[in-house]
N, C-alpha and C positions, 0 to 999 in steps of 0.2 A: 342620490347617494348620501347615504351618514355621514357628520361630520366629526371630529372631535375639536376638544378646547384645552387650551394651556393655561394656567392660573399661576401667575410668576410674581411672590411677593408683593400680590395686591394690598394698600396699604388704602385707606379712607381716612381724612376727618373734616367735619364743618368746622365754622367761625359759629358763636353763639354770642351773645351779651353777656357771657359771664367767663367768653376763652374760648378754646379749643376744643371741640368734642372728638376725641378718637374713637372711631364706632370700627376699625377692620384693622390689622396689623400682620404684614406677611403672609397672605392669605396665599397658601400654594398648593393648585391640585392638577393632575390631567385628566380630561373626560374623555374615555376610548369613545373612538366611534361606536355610534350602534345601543350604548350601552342607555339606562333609566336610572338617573342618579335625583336621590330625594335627601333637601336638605333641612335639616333641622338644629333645634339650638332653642336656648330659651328667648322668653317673649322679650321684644326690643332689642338681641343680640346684634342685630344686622341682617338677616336674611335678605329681606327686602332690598337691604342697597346694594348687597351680593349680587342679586337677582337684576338690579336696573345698572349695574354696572356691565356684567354679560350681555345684556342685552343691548350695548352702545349707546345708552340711554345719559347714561353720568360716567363722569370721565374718573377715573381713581387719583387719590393724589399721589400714589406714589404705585410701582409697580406694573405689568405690563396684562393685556387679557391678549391672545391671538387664535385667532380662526383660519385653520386653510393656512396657515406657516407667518401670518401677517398680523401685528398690531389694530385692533378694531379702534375706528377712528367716529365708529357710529354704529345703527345697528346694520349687522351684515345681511349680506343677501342671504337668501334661502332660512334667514330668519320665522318662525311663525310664534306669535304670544296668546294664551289662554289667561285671562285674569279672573280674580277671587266672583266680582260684581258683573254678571252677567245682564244687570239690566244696565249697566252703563257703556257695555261694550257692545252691545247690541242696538242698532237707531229702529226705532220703534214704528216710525212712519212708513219705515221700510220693509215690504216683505222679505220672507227666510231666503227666496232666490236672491234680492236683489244685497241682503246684507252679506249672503256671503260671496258673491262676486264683486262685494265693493271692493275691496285690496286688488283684485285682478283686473279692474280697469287701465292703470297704468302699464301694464304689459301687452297690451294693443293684442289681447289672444282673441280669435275668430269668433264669433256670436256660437257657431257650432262646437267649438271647445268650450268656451262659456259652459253655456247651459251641459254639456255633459259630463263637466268638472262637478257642477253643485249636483245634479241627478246623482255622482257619485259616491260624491259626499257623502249625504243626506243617507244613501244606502248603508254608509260605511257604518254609520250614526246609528242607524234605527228608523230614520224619518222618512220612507219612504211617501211621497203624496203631500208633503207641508209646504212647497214652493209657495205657492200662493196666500198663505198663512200669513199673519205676523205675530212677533214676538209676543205681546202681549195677551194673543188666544192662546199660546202655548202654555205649560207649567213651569216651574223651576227647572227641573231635571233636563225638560224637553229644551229648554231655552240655553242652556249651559252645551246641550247637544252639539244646538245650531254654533256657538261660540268653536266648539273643536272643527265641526266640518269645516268652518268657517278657513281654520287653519290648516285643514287636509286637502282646502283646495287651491290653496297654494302652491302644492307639492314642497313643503320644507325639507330643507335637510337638518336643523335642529328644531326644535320645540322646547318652550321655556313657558311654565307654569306656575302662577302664584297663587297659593293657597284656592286652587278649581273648585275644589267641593265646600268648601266653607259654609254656602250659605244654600246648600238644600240640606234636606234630612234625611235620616242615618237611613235608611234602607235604598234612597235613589241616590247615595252616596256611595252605596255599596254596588248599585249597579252602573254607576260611572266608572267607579275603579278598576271592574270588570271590560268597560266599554274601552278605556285606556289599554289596558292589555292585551285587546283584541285590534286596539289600533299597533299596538308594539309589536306581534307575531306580523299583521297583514305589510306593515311598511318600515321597520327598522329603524325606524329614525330617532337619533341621539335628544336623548330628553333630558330636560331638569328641571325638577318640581321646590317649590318653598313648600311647608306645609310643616304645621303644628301637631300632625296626628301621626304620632310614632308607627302605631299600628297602618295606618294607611303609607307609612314609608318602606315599614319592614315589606309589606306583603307586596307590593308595585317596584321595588325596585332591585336593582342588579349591587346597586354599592348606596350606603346612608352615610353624608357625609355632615356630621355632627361639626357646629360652632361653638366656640364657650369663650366665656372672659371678658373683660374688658380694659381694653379694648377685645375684637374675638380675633382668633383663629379658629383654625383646624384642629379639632382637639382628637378627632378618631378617623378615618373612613373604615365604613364598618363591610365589609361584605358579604352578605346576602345568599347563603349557600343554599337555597331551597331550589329543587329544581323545577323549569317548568312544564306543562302549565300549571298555573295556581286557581283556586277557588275558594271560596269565603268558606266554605266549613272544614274541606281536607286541610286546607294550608294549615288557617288560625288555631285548627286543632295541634297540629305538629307540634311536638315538643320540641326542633332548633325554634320552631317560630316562637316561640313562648322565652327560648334561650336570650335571640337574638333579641326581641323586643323588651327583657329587662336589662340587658347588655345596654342598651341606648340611650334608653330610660333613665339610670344611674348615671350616664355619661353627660346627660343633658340637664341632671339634677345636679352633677358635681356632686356623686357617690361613689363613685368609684375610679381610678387611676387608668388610661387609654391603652390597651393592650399593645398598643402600635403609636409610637410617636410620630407624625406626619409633621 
């Protein structure tokens, strides 16, 4: 089951040798369950600590993150993470069954749920038959795959993504953001992406939830009126999508005024 997230006045800053860096300031959202919210904001805004904060990674200095009605104290259960570098999240010694039941050893599940979890996986994926594979025979695209199943065989109830497609190229980047949506219809699960590519925010998600400033906030949540399913040539054709994606653009440039103060 989906979950959602409360964002209550999330506030950040480090110590530096030169003072105080304030990188987040009253940072406040809720993520419905269910829903694909992609965040964006200019480079160095914060996304990133946004991102390792939700995830119970780094503690905020001021303000509350809660999961399931409770304060996260760490990262919660039913957590699952997709990161940017898929050759570091991936151990390479290891073949594609054994990387992605690595997370699943600690929950003591049967050798026969095991192995029918990653078979599942791998289907959800595309990779049917790579078990015995590893990482490195794979390609970019193929290897970024094994990172998702990785995380669908967990069975999460949120999914947290930072900048996934970054480091393949444009076309099996385009067939990742398709593979993501195909995960979104088959399993519901409450998602949130970092990610720099406006376009790849507009067309994957249900709400874009634009940072600015410095320190940042909330400067828009945008939402997402396309209905689905989407596809890379009806959608990016659409003239809302062409609306919405200089609607963002401009917001993320600091060109234009937030139609909606959050």
């Amino acid at each position: 089951m989906s979950i959602g997230i409360t964002i209550s006045d999330v506030s950040m800053s480090f110590e530096t040798p030169t003072g105080t860096k304030d990188v987040l300031r009253n940072v406040s959202y809720s993520v419905t369950p269910g829903l694909f919210v992609a965040i964006v904001g200019p480079s160095g805004v914060g996304k990133t600590t946004l991102l390792r904060i939700l995830t119970g990674l780094t503690k905020p200095t001021g303000g509350t993150v809660q999961v399931r009605g409770s304060a996260i104290e760490g990262p919660p259960d039913g957590l699952a993470v997709v990161l940017q570098d898929y050759t570091r999240s991936l151990m390479p010694w290891l073949t594609v069954e054994k990387n992605i039941s690595l997370p699943l050893r600690k929950k003591r599940i049967a050798k026969s749920e095991l192995s029918a979890r990653v078979r599942e996986s791998l289907a959800e994926v595309g990779l049917e038959g790579t078990e015995k594979s590893y990482p490195w025979q794979l390609s970019g695209g193929m290897q970024q795959r094994v990172a998702i199943a990785r995380a669908l065989a967990t069975r999460p109830d949120l999914l947290i993504m930072d900048e996934p497609f970054a480091s393949v190229d444009a076309q099996t980047r385009f067939d990742l953001e398709d593979l993501v949506l195909k995960v979104r219809k088959d399993f519901g699960i409450t998602t949130l992406m970092v990610t720099h590519d406006i376009d790849e925010a507009v067309y994957l998600s249900d709400e874009v939830v634009v940072l600015y400033g410095k320190p940042a906030g909330v400067r828009e949540v945008v939402s997402v009126d396309i209905n689905f399913p989407r596809s890379q040539i009806e959608t990016r054709n659409d003239p809302r999508f062409a609306e919405l994606r200089t609607h963002v653009y401009s917001l993320v440039r600091g060109l234009s005024e937030p139609t909606e103060v959050v």
